[in-house]
C-alpha positions in Angstrom: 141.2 112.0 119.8 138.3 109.4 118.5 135.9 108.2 121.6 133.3 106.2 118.8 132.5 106.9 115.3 130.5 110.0 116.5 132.1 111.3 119.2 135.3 113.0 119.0 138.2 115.9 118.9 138.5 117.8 116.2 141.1 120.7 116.0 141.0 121.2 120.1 137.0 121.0 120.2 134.5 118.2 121.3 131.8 117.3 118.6 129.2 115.0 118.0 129.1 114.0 114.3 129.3 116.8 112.5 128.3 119.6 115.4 130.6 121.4 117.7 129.0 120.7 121.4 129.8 124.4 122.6 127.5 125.7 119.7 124.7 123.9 120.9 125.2 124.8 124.4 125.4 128.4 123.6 121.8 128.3 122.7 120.6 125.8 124.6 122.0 126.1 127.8 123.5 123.5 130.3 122.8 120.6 131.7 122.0 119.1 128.0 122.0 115.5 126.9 123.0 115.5 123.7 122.5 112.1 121.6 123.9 111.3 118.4 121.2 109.4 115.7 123.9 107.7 114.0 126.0 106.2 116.6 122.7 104.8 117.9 122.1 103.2 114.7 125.3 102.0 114.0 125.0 100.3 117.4 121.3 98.8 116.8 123.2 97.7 113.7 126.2 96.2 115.0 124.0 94.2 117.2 121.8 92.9 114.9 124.0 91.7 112.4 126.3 89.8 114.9 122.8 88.0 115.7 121.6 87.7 112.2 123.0 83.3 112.0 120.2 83.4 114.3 117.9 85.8 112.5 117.1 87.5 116.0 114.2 90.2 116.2 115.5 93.0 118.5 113.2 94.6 120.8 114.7 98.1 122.5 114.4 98.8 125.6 112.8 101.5 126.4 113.6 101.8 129.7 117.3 102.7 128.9 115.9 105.6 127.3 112.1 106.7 126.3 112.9 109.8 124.4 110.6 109.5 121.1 113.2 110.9 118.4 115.2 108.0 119.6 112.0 105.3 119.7 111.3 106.9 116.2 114.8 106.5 114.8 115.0 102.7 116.0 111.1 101.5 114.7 112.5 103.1 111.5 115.8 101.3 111.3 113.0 98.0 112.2 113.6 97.4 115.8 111.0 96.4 118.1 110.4 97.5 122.2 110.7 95.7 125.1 108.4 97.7 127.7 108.3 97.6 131.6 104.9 99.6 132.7 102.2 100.7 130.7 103.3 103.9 130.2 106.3 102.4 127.9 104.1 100.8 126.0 102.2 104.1 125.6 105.8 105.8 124.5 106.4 103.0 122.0 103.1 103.5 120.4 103.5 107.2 120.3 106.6 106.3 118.7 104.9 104.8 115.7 105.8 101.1 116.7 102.9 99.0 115.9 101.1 96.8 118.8 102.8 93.8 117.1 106.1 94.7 117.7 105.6 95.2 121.7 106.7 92.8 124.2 105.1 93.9 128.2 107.6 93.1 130.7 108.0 93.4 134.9 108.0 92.1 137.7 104.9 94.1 139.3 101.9 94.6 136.8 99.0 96.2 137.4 95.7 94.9 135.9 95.3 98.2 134.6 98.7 97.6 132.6 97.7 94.3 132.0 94.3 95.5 130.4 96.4 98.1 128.2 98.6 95.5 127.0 95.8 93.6 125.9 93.4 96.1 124.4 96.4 97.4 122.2 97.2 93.6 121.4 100.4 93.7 122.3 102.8 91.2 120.8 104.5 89.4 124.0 103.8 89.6 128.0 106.5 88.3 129.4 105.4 86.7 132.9 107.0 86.7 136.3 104.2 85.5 139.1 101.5 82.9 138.8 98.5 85.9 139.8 99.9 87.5 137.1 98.9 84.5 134.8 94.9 84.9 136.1 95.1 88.7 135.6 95.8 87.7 132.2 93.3 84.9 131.2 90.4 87.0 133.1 90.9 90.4 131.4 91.7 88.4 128.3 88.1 87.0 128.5 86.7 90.3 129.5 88.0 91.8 126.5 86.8 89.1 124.4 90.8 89.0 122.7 93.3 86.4 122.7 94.6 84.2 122.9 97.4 85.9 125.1 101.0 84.9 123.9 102.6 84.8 126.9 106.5 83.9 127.8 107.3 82.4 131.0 110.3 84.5 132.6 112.6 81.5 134.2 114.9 82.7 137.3 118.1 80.4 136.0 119.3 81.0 139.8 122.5 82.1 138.3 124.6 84.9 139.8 125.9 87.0 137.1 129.2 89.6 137.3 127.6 92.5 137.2 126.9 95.1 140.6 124.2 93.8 142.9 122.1 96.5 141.5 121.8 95.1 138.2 121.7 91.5 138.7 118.6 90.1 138.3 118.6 86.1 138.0 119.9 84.6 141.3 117.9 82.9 143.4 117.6 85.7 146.1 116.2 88.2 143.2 112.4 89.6 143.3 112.5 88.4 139.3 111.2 85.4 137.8 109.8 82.0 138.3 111.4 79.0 139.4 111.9 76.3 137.2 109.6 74.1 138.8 106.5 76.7 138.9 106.8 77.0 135.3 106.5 73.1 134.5 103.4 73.3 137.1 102.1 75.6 134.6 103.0 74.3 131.4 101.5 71.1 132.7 98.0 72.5 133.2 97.6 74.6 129.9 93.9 74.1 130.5 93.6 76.3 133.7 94.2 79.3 131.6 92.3 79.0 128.4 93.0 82.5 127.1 96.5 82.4 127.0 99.2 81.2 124.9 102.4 79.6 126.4 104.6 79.7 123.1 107.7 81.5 124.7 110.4 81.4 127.8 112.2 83.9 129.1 115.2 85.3 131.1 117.2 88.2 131.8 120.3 88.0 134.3 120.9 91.6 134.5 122.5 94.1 133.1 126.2 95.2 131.7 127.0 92.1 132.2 130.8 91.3 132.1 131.2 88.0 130.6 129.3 85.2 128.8 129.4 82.4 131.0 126.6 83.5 133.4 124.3 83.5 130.3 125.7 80.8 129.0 125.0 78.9 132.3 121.1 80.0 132.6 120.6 79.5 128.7 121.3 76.2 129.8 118.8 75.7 132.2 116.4 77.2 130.0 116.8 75.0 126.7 117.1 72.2 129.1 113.5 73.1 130.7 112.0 73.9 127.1 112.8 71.0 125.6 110.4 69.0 127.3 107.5 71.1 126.0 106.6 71.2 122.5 104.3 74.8 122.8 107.7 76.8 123.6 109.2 78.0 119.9 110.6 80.9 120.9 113.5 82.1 123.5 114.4 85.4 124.6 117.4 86.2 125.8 116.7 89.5 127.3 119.5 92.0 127.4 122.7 92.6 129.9 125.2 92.8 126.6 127.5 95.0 128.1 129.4 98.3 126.7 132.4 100.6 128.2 131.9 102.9 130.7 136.1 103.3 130.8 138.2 104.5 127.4 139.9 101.4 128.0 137.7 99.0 128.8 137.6 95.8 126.7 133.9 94.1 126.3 133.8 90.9 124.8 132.2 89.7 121.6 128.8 88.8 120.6 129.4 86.2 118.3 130.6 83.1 120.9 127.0 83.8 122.2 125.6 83.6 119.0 127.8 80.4 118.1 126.7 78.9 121.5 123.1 79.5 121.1 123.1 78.5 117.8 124.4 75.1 118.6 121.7 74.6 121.3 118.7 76.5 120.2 116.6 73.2 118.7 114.8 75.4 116.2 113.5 77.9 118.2 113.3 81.6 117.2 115.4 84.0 119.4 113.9 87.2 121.1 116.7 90.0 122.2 116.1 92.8 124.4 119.4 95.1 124.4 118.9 98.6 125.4 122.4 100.5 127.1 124.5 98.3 124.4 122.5 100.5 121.8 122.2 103.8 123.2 124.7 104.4 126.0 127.5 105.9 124.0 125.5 107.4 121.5 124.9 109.8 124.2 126.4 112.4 127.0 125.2 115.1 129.4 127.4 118.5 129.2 127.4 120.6 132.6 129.3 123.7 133.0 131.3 124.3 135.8 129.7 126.5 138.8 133.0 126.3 141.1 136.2 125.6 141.7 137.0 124.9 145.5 140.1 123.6 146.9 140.3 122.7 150.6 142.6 120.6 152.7 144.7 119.5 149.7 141.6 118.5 147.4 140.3 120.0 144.3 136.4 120.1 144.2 134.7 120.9 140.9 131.2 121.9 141.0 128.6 121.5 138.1 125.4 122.5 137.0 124.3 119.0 136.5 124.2 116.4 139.8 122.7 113.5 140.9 119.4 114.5 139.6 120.3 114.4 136.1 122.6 111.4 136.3 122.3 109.2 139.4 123.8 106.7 138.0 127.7 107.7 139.9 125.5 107.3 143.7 123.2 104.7 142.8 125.6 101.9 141.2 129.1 104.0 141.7 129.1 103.8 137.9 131.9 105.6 135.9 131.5 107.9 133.3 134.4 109.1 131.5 134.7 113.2 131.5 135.8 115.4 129.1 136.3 119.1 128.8 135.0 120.8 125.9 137.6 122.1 124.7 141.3 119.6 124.8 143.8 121.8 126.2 147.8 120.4 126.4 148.2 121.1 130.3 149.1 119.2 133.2 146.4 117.5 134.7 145.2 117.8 138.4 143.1 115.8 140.7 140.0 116.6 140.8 136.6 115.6 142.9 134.0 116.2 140.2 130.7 117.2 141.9 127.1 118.4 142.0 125.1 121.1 143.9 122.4 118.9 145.0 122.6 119.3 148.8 123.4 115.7 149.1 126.6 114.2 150.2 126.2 111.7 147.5 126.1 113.9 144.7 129.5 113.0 143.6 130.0 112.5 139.6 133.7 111.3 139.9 136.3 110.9 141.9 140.0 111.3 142.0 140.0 112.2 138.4 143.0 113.2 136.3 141.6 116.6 134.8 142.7 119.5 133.4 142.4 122.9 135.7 139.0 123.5 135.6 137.6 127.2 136.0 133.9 128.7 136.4 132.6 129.0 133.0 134.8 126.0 131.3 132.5 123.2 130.1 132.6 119.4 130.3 130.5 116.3 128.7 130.2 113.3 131.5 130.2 110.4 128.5 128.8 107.3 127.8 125.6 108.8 129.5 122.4 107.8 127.2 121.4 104.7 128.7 119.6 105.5 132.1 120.8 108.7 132.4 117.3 111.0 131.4 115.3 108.1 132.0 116.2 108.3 135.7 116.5 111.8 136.2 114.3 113.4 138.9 113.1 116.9 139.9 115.3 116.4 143.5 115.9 119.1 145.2 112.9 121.1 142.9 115.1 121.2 139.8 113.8 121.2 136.4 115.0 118.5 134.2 117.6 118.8 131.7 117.2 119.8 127.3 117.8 116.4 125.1 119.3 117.3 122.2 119.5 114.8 118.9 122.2 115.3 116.1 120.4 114.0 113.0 121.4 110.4 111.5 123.8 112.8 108.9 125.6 114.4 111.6 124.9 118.2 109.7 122.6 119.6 111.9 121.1 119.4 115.1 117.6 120.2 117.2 116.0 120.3 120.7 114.0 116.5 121.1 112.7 118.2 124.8 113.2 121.4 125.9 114.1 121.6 129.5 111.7 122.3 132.2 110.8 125.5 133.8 109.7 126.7 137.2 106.5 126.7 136.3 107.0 122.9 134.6 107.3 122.1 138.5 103.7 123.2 139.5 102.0 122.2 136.4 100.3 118.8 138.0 100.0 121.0 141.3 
């Protein structure tokens, strides 16, 4: 059985590339995030080359996923970040990335952040709130650098497909500015002599489901840049979508390409995908603690919960599991759950699973966007190992070893 290019069965046994998963957890222990370097890259790859007609720089997001072996592996392969907080931008310079190659995102940034971004001469700020554009100029002038290039983040009021949780340009949304605000600004260049307004911006949400919300706010944006002559540069943002369910279809990249290729008038295109590069590059093995079955159900308890992977009770997302090793038996429904003492530490539900037993081992997949990135200490529980299978698929090492007790009193 194939799930990607990386991640499959061979003779009975899960593996990533080249590596059976139970020999890594044998040393390493469980819950692991494993992530495989070439499946990322093949996906940074895919991505760029359906966007090369329009000779797209990509920036990765780093809020998907901050771990450094995979920062490092993308800045190699030439891709830039997109960062949300100064401490991203930190993680992307420790990465190697140079300042040039930074765009500073968000809704809500501090001066401090604002300051960093400067200092370090960040490449983009991409701005959502006219205090925001003052913050700028002044510190800016303090710092005696600039000008600031600075893209305007337009809230299309579009309502894309996606869970409420991840969409991001409707008119109801904290994100953005309204299309009038930013001619106001763009009209009075002079109020803000530090600062460069060369670029425009949006971002819809995320894992998205078709293109004709995008479509619809791209729109409204080259509609609203044509009438200044400053803005040569769009970015899209990010939202491309990947499959969370074996079977789940996700549409091509290249009628967005064709469409914004058609419209663009010139300008250079900015994208900012992050889960369509490194979501199914990676998965979080658990073993299982318990079997319980009560009043006709089938519970299945894990070492790993909502702590390690909250995206199942934040967004009711799906993640496909697998057990470690295939066996031909008939399947059983199965709650699949956590020991966080939380109600909502469910992983899956009603799942079609083999019989489980204490000691068996399963991978939750499609798990390396947002899944360490979110993970918490909830419920006083070190964090998980990440794991990277090199970009030959041969051999394997720990990225971050996983926390201790004493990990959980070390700022204490």
């Amino acid at each position: 059985m194939v799930i990607n290019d990386s991640i499959r069965y061979v003779n009975n046994r899960l593996r990533v590339d080249g590596i059976d998963i139970k020999s890594i957890v044998a040393e390493v222990g469980t819950p692991t995030y494993i992530y495989s370097l070439k499946r990322l890259l093949n996906n940074y790859q895919r991505i760029k080359s359906a966007f090369a007609p329009l000779q797209a720089r990509l920036h990765f997001s780093v809020k998907a996923n901050g771990n450094l072996d995979i920062l490092r592996a993308l800045k190699r392969a030439g891709a830039g970040f997109d960062c949300v907080s100064g401490g991203e931008i930190y993680l992307a310079l420790k990465s190697g990335a140079a300042a040039r190659d930074i765009v500073f995102a968000g809704v809500g940034k501090t001066r401090e952040e604002i300051r960093y971004a400067l200092a370090n001469r960040v490449a983009w700020i991409n701005v959502e709130n006219i205090d925001e554009l003052d913050h700028i100029d002044s510190i800016a002038a303090e710092l005696a650098v600039g000008p600031a290039r600075v893209a305007l983040r337009l809230n299309p009021e579009v309502s894309a497909r996606t869970h409420p949780h991840l969409a991001t340009g409707h008119g109801a949304a904290k994100f953005g500015l309204t299309a009038d605000v930013i001619v106001e600004v763009l009209n009075q260049p002079e109020r803000y002599p530090r600062i460069d307004f060369a670029g425009m911006h949006m971002h819809i949400g995320s894992q998205l489901g078709d293109d004709e919300a995008t479509m619809a706010a791209l729109d409204k944006l080259l509609a609203l840049a044509r009438g200044f002559a400053q803005i040569k540069t769009i970015n899209l943002g990010g939202g491309l979508p990947v499959a969370y369910r074996f079977d789940e279809p996700v549409a091509p990249l290249g009628n967005l390409v064709e469409y914004l290729a058609l419209r663009r008038r010139g300008c250079s295109v900015l994208l900012e995908p992050g889960r369509s590069i490194v979501a199914d590059a990676g998965l979080l093995v658990a073993a299982v603690l318990y079997v319980k079955r009560r009043a006709g159900a089938v519970f299945c308890i894990l070492d790993a919960s909502m702590a390690e992977l909250i995206r199942p009770a934040l967004y009711d997302a799906h993640h496909e599991i697998l057990p470690l090793r295939r066996a031909e038996e008939e399947t059983v429904t199965t709650q699949v759950v956590g020991p966080v003492c939380e109600s909502a530490d469910v992983l899956a539900r009603d799942r079609q699973l083999p019989p489980l037993k204490p000691g068996d081992y399963v991978a939750l997949m499609t798990a390396g966007a947002y899944g360490m990135a979110m993970a918490s200490n909830y419920n006083a529980r070190p964090r998980p190992a990440e794991v990277i299978v090199v970009e030959d698929g041969t051999s394997w090492r720990v990225s971050r070893r996983r926390e201790t007790y004493e990990d959980l009193l070390r700022l204490q």
